[in-house]
Backbone bond lengths (Angstrom), bond angles and torsions (degrees), N, CA, C in turn:
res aa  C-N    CA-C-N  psi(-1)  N-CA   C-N-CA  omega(-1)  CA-C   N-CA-C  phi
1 X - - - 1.460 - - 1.525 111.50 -
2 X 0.988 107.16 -27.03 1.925 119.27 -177.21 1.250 99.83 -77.55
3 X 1.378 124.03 -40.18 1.577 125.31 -175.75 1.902 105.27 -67.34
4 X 1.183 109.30 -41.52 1.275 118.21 -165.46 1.865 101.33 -80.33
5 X 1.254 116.63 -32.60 1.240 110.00 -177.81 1.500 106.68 -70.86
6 X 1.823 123.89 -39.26 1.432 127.66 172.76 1.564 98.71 -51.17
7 X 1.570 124.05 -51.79 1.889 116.69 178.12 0.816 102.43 -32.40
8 X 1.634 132.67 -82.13 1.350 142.97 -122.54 1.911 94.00 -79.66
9 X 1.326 101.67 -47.54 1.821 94.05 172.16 1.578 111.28 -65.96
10 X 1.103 136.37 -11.87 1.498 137.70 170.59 1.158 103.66 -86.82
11 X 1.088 143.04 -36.28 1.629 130.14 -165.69 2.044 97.87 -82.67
12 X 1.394 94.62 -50.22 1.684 105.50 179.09 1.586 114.35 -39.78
13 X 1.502 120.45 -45.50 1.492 119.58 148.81 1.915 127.58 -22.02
14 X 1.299 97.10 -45.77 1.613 102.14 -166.97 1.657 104.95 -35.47
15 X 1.534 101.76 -79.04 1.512 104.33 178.11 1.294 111.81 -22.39
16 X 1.250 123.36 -88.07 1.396 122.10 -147.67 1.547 110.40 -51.94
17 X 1.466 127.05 -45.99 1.194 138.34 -171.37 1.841 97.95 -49.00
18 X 1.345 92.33 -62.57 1.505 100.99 -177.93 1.538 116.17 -48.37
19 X 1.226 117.12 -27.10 1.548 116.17 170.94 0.840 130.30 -66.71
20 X 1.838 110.32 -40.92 1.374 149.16 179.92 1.633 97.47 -60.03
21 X 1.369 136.14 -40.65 1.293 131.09 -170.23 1.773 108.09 -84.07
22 X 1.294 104.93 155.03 1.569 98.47 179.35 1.624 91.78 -115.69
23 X 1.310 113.19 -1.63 2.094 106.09 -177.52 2.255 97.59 -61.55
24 X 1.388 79.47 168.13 1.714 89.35 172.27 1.334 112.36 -62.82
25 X 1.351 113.65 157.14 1.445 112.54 171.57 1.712 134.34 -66.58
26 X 1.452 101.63 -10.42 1.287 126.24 -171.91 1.491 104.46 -97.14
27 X 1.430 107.94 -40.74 2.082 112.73 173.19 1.161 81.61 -86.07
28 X 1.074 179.36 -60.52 1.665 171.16 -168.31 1.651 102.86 -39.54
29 X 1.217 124.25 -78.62 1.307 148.44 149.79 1.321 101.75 -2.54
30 X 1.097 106.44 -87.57 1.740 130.36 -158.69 1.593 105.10 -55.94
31 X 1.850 111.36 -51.17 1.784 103.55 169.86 1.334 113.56 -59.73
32 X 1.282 112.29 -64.31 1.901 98.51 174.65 1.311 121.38 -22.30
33 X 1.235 133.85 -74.09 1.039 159.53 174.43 1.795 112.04 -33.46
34 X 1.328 101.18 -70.50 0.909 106.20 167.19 1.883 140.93 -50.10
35 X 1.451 93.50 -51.42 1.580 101.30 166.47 1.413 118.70 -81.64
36 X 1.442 121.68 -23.25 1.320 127.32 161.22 1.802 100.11 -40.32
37 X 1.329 123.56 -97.43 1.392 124.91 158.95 0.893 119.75 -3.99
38 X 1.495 141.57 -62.40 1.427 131.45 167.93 1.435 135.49 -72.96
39 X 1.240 101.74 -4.76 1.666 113.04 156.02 1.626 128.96 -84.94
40 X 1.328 113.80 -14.03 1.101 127.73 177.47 1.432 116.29 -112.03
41 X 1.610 128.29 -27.09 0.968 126.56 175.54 2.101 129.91 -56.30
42 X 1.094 98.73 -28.36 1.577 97.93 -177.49 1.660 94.99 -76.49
43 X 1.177 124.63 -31.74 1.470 123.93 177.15 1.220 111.46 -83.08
44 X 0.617 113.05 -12.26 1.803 104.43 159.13 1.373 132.56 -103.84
45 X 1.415 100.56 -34.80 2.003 107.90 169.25 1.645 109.59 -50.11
46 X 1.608 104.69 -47.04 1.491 119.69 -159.90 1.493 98.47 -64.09
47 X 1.658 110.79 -62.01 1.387 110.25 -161.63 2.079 107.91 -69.90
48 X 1.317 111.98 -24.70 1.617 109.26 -144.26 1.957 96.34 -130.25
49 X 1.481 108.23 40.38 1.508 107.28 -155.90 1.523 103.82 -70.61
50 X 1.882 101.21 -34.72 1.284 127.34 -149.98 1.982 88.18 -82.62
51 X 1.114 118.02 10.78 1.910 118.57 -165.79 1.708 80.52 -102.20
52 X 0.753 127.19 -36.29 1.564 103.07 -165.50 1.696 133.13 -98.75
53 X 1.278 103.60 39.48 1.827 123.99 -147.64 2.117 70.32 -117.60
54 X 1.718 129.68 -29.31 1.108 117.52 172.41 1.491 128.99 -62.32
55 X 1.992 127.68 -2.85 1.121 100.27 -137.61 1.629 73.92 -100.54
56 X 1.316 111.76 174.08 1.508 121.34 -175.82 1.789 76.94 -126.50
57 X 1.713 90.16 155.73 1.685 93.91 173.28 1.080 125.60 -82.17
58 X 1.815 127.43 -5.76 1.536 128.57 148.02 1.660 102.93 -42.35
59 X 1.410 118.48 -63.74 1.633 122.42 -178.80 1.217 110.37 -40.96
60 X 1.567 122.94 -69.90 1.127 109.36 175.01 1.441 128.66 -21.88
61 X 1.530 99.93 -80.91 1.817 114.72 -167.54 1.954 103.23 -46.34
62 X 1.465 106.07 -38.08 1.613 87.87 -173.19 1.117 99.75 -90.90
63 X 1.736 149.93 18.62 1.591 132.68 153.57 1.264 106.93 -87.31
64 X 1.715 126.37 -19.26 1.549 133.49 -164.07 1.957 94.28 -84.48
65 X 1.457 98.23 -31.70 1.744 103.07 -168.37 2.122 86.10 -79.52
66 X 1.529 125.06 -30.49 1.322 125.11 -160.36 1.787 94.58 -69.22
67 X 1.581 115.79 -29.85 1.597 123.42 -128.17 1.889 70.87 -93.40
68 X 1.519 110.24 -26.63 1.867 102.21 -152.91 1.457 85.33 -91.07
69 X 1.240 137.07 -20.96 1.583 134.98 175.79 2.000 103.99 -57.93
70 X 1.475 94.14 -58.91 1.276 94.26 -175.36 2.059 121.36 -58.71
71 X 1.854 97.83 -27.06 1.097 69.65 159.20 0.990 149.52 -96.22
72 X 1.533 117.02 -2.22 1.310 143.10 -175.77 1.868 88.11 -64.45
73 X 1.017 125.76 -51.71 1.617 124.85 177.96 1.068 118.65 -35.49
74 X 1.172 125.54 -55.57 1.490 148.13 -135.12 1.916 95.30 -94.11
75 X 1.621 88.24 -49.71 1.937 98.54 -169.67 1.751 83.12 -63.94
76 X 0.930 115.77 -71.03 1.988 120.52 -146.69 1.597 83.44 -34.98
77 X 1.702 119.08 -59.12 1.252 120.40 -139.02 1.473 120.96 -71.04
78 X 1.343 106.42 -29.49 1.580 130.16 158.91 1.504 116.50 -58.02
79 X 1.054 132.29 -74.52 1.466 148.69 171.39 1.977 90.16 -51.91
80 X 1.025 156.54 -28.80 1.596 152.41 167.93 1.483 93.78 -55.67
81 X 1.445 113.40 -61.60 1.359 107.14 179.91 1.471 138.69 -48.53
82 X 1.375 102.98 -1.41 1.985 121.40 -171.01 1.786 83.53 -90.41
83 X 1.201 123.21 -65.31 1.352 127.13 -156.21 1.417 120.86 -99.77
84 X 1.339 116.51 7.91 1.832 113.00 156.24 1.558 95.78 -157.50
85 X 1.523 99.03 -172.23 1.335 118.48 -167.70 1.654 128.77 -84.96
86 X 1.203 78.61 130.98 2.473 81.57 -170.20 1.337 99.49 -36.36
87 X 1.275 120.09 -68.04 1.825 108.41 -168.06 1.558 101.11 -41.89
88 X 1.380 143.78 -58.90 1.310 149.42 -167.00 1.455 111.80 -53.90
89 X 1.618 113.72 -68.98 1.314 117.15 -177.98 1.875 117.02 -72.42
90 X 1.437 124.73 -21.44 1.332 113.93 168.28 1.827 99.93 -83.15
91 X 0.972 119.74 -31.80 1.833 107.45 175.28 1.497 109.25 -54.21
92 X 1.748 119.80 -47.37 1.256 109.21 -164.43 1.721 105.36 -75.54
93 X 1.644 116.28 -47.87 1.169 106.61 170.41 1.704 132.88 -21.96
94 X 1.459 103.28 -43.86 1.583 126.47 -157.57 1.654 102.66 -87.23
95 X 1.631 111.70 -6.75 1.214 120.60 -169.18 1.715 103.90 -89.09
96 X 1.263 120.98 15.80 1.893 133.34 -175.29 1.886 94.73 -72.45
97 X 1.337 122.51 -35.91 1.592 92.92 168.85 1.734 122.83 -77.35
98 X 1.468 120.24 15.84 1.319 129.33 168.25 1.383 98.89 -73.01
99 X 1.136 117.86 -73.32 1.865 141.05 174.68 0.878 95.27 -36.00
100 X 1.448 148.85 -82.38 1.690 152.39 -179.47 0.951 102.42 -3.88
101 X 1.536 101.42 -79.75 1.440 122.61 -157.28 1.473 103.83 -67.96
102 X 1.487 134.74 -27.39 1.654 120.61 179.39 1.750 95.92 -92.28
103 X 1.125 131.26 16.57 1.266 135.40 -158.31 1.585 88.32 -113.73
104 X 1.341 116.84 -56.98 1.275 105.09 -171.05 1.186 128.18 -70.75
105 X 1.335 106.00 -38.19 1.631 136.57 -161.88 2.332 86.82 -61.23
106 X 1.825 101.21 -45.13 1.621 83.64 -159.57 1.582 93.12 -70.26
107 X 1.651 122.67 -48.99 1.089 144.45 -134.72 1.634 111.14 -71.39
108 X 1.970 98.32 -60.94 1.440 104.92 162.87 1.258 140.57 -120.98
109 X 1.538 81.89 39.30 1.778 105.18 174.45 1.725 118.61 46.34
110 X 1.678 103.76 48.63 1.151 101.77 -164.04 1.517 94.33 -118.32
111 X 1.620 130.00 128.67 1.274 134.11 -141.24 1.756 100.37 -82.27
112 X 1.069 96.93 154.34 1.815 116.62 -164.04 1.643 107.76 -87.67
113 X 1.443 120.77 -37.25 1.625 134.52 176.32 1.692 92.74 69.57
114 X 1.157 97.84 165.20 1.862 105.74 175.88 2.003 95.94 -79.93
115 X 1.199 124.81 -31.60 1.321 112.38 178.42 1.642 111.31 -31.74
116 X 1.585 87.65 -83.67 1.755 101.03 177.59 0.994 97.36 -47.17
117 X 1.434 150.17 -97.54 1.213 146.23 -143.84 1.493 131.63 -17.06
118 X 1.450 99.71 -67.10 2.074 115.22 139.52 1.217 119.60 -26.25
119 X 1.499 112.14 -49.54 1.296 120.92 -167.86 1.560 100.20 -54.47
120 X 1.321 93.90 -68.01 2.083 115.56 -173.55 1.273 98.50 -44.45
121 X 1.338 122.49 -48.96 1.622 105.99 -174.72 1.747 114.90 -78.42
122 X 0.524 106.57 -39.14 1.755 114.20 -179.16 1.456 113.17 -64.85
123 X 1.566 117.36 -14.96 1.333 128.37 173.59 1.955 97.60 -103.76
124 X 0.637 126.08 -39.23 1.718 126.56 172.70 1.147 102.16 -52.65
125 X 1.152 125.71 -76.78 1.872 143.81 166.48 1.240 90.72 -19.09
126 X 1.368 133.14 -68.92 1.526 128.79 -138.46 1.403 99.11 -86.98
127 X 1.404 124.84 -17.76 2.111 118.80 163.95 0.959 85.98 -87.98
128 X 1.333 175.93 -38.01 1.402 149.36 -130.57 1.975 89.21 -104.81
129 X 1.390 118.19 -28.89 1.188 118.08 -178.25 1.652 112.33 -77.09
130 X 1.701 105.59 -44.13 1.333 109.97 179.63 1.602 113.19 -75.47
131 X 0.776 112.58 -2.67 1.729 133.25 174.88 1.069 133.28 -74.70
132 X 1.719 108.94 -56.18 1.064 127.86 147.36 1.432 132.12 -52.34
133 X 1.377 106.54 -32.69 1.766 115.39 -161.50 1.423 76.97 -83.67
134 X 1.626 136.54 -45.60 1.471 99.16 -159.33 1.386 120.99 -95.53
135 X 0.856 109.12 -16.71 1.358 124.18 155.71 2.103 108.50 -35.22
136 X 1.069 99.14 -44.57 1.559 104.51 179.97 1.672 108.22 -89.16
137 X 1.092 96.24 -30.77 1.458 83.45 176.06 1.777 135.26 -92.49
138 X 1.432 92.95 4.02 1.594 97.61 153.46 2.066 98.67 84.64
139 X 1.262 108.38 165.36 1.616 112.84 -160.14 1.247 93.85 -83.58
140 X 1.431 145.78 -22.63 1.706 135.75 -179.52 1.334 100.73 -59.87
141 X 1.612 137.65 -16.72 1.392 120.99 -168.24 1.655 88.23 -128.36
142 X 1.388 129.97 -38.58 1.297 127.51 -145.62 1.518 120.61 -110.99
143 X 1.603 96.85 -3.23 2.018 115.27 -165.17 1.274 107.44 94.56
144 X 1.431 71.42 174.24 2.492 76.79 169.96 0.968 119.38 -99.64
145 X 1.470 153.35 -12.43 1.498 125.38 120.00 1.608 110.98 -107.83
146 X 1.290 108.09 131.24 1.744 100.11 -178.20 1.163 94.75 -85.98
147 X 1.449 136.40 -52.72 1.822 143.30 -167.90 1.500 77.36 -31.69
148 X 1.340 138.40 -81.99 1.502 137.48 -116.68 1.412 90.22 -92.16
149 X 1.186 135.53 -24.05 1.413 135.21 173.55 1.544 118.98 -63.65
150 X 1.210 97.40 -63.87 1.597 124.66 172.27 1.832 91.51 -50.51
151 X 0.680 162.42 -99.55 1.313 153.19 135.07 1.587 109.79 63.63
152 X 1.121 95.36 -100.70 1.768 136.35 149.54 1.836 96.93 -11.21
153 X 1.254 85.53 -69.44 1.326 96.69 -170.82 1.598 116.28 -30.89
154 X 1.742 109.58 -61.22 1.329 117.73 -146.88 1.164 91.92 -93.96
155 X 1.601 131.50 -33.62 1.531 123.41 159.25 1.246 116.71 -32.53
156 X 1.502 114.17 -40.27 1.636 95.74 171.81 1.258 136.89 -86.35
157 X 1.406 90.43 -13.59 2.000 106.49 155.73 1.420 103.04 -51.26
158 X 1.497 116.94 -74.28 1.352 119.28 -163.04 1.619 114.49 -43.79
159 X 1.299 113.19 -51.18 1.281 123.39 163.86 1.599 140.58 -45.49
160 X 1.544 94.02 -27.56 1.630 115.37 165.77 1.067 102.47 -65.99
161 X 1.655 115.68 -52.39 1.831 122.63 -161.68 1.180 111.15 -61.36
162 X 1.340 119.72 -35.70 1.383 139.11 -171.01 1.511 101.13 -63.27
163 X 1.409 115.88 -76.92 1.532 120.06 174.49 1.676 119.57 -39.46
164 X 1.714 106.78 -51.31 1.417 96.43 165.25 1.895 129.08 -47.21
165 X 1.516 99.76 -49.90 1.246 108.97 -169.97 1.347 114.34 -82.70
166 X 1.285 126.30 -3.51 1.609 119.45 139.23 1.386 126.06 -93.15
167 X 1.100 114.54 0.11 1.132 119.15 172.45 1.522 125.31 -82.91
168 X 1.285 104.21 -36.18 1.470 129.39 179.56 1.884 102.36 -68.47
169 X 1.215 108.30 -42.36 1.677 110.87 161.96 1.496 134.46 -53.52
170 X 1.704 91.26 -50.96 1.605 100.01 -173.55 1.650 92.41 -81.26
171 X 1.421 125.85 -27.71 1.632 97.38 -159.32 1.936 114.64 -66.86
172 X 1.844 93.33 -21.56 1.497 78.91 -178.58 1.272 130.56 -69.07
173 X 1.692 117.96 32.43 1.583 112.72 -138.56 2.020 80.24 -144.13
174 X 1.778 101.59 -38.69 1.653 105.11 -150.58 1.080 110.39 -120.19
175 X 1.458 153.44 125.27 1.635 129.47 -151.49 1.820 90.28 -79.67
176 X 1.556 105.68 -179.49 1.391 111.59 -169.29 1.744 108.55 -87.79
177 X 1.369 116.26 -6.55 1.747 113.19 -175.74 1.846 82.21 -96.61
178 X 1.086 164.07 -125.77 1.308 139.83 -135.79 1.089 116.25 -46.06
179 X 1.921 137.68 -24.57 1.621 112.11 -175.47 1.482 88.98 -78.12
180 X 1.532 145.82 -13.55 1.550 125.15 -175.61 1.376 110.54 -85.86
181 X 1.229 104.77 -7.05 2.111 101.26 -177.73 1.402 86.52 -102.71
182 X 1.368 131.47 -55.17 1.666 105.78 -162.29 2.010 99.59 -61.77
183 X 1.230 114.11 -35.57 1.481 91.89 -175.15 1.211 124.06 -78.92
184 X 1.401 117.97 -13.64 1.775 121.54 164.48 1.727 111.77 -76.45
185 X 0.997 112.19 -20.57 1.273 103.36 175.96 1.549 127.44 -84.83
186 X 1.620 98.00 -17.69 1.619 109.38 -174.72 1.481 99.42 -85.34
187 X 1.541 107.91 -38.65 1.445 124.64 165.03 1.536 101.56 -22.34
188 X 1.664 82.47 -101.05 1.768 99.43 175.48 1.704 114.42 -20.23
189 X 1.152 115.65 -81.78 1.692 121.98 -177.01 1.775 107.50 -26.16
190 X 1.472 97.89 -65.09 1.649 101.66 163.74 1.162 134.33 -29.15
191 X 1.251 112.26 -54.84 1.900 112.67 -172.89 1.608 99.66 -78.27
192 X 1.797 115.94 -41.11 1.467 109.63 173.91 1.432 122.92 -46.49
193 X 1.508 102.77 -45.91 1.851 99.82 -176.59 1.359 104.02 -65.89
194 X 1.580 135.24 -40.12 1.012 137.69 -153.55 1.507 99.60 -78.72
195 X 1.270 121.73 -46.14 1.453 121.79 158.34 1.721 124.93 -46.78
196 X 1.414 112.15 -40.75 1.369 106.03 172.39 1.624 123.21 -68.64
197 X 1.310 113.94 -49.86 1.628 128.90 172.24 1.552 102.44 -61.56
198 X 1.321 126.64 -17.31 1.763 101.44 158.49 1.431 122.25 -124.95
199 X 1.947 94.37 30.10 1.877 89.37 163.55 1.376 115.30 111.57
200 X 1.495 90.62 -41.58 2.042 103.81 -158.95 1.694 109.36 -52.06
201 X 1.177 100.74 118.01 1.711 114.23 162.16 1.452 110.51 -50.77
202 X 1.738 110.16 118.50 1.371 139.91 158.79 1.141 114.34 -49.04
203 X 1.448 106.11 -65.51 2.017 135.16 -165.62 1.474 102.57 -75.68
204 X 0.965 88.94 170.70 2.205 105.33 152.67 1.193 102.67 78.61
205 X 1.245 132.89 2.92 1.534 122.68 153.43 1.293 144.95 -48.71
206 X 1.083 141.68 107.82 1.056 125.54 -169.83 1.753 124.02 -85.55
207 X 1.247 139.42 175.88 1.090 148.53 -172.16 1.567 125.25 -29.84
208 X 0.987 93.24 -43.31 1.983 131.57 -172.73 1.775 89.72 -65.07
209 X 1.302 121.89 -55.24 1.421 129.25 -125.15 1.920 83.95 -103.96
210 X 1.394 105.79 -52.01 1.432 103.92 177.74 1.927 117.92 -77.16
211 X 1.558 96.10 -4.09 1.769 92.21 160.52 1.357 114.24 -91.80
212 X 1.549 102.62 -17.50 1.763 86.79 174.21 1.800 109.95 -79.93
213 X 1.409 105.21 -37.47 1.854 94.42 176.32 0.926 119.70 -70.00
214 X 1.796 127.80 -22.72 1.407 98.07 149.01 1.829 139.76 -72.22
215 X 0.886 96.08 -13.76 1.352 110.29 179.31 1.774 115.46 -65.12
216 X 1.511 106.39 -42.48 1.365 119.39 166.24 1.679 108.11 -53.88
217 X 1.207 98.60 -58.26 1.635 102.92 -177.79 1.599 118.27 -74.40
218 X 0.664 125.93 -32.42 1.834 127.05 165.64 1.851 105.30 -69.98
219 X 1.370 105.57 -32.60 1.897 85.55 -160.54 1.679 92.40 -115.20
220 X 1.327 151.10 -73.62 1.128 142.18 131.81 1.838 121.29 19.73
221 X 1.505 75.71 -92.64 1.754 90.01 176.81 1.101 114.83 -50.05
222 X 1.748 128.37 -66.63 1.169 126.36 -157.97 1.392 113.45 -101.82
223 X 1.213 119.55 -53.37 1.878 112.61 172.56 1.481 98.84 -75.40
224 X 1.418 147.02 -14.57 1.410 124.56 137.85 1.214 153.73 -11.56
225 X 1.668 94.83 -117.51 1.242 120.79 177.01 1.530 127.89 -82.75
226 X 1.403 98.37 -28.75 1.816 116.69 170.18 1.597 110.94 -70.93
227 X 1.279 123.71 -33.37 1.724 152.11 165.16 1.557 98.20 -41.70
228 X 1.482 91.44 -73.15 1.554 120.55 -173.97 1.804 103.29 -26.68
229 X 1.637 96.80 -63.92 1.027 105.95 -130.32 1.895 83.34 -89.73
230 X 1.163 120.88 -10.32 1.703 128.46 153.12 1.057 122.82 -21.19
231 X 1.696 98.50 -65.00 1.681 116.70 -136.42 1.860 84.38 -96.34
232 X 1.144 94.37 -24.10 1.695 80.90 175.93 1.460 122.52 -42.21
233 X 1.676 118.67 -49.45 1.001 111.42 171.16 1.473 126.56 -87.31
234 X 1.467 110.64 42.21 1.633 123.10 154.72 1.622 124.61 -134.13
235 X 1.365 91.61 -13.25 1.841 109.55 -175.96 1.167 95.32 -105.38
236 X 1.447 128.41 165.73 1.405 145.98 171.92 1.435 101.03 -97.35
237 X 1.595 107.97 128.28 1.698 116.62 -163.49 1.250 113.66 -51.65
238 X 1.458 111.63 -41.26 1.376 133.38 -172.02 1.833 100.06 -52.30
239 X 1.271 121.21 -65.25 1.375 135.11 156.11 1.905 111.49 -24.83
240 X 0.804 125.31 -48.94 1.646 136.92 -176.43 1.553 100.87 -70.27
241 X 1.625 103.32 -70.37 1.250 106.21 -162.61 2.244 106.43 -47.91
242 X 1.461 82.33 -39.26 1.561 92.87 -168.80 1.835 110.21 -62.36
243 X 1.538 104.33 -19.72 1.451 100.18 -175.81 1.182 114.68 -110.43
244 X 1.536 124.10 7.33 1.488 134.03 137.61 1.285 121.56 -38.08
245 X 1.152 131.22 -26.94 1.382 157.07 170.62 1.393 112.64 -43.19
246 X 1.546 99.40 -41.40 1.308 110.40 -174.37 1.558 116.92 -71.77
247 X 1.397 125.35 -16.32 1.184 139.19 178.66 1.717 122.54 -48.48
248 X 1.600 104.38 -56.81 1.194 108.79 166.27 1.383 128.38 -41.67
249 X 1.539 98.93 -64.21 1.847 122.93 176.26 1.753 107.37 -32.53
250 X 1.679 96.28 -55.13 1.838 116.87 -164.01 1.632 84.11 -66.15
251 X 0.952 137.11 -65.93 1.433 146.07 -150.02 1.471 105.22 -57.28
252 X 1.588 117.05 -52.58 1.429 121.56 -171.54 1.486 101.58 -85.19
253 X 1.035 141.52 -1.10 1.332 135.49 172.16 1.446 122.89 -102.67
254 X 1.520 113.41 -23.83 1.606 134.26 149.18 1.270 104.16 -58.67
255 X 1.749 132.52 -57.14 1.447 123.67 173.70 1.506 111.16 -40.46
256 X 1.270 116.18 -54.33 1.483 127.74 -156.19 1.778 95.02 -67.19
257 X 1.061 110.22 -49.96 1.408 101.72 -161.22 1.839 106.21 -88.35
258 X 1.165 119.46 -19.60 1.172 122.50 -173.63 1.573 121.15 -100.56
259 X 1.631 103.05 -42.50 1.473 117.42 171.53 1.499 124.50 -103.01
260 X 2.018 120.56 22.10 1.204 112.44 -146.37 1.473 133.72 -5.55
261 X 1.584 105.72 76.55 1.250 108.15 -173.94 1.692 99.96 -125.42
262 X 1.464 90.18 108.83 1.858 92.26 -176.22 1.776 107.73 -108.96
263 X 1.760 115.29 130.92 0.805 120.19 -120.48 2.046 79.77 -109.76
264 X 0.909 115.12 157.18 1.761 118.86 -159.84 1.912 95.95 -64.25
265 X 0.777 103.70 -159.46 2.001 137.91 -164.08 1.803 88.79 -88.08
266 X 1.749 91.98 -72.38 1.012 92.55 -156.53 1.569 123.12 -100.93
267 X 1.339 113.66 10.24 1.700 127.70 136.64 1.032 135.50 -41.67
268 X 1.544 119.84 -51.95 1.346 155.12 168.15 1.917 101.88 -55.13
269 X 1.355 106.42 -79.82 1.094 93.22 151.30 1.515 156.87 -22.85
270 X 1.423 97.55 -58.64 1.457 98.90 168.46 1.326 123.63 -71.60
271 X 1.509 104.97 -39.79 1.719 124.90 -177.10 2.065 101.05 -52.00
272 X 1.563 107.50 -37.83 1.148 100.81 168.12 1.509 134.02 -53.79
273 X 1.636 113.77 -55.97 0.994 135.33 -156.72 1.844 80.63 -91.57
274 X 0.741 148.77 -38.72 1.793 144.49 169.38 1.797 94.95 -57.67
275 X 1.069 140.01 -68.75 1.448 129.36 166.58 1.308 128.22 -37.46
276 X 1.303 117.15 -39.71 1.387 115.25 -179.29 1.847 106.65 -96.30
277 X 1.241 112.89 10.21 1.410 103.96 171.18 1.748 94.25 -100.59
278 X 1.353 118.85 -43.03 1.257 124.39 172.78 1.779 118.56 -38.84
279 X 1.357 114.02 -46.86 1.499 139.34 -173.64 1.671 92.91 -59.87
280 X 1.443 111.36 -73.09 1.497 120.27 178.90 1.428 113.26 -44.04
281 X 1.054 129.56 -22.17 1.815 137.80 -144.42 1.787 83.56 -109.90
282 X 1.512 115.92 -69.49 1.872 114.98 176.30 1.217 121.46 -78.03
283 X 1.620 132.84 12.25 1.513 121.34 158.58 1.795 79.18 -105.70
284 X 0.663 128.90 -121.24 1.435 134.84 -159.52 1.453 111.35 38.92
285 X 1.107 130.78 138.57 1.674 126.95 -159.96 1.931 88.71 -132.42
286 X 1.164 131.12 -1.54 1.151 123.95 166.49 1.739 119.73 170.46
């Protein structure tokens, strides 16, 4: 639980760092990602070499198709942050067990219960509220376009759901130290091509720019999401998913104090009522 409470304050970092950088959202993307992977990789080849003699090349192709979901996540969710507000765009991001759950229910016909169901609506309601509010409250509180941010945003929900919900397939098949390198690496490859086909400068960074990608990848990446994905096998998922929650909260209060960026009436609001449909949606057991 101590490990998971250090996650949830490591992931809450993302935003701000990402604001803090002036690189593209896609070379933003791509270093995380990238050095994340290379900090973890010698520790995992060494200890877990004999794990990857399981993957069949069906496995492969759908963790390489899982690795291009995640990056499609990662870009929307970064680049969301140019055009609305951290409390807004890390709430909608964090909203991927909404998607799950309508993901599974069509996909693997796995039943929804009235719990979730509530859940899904009470979390829909709560962007259509935070949506609205910023939309009214104009770019000094909300960005310069929030609609197109907010946008951004839930694409990278959808994109989370996506990675979860193939992931949740292939893992019963692939141990978890090769399905996390083949999908960080397809990851990685992804944001690079996507960076080359629109131009974006690799080089020429200066000091500032390569302490924030490492910074993404050491605190994010690694006391994060790699943390995260630890404690799973000591915490009960249900427990994790529920203290992901905490991300938003950590995120808009790092804005506030770091980026004086104070987040509207009715953001706050919604960001609530979007959390507590989220809460209902990952305890719910059916």
């Amino acid at each position: 639980m101590a490990a998971l409470a250090v996650a949830i304050l490591a992931v809450s970092t993302s935003a701000v760092l990402v604001r803090w950088s002036d690189a593209p959202s896609v070379v933003l993307a791509f270093y995380r990602v990238l050095l994340t992977t290379l900090l973890v990789v010698p520790f995992l080849v060494t200890r877990h070499s004999g794990d990857f003699g399981a993957f069949e090349p069906r496995d492969l192709l759908v963790a390489t198709a899982t690795g291009a979901a995640l990056a499609i996540h990662f870009a929307a969710y970064f680049e969301s942050l140019a055009w609305t507000s951290v409390a807004a765009s890390v709430t909608l991001v964090q909203s991927q067990p909404i998607f799950v759950a309508i993901g599974a229910t069509l996909v693997l016909s796995e039943t929804i219960g009235v719990r979730k169901a509530l859940g899904i609506a009470i979390a829909i309601g709560g962007m259509g509220v935070m949506s609205a509010g910023e939309l009214l409250a104009g770019a000094a509180v909300a960005g310069a376009h929030p609609l197109y941010g907010n946008i951004l945003a839930v694409l990278g929900a959808l994109m989370a759901a996506l990675y979860v919900l193939v992931g949740r397939s292939l893992r019963q098949r692939v141990a978890l130290v090769p399905y996390v390198l083949v999908v960080y690496s397809a990851c990685t490859l992804t944001l690079l091509a996507v960076a080359l086909v629109q131009g974006l400068p690799l080089t020429g960074y200066g000091s500032r720019e390569w302490l924030i990608f490492l910074a993404l990848a050491v605190g994010p990446g690694l006391f994060g999401h790699t943390v995260v994905n630890w404690a799973l096998e000591h915490v009960e998922s249900s427990i994790v998913s529920v203290s992901l929650l905490g991300e938003p909260v950590g995120a808009t209060v790092l804005a506030l104090l770091l980026l004086a960026e104070v987040p509207g009436l009715t953001t706050v609001l919604g960001g609530v009522v979007v959390l507590s449909g989220i809460y209902l949606t990952s305890s719910a057991r059916g």
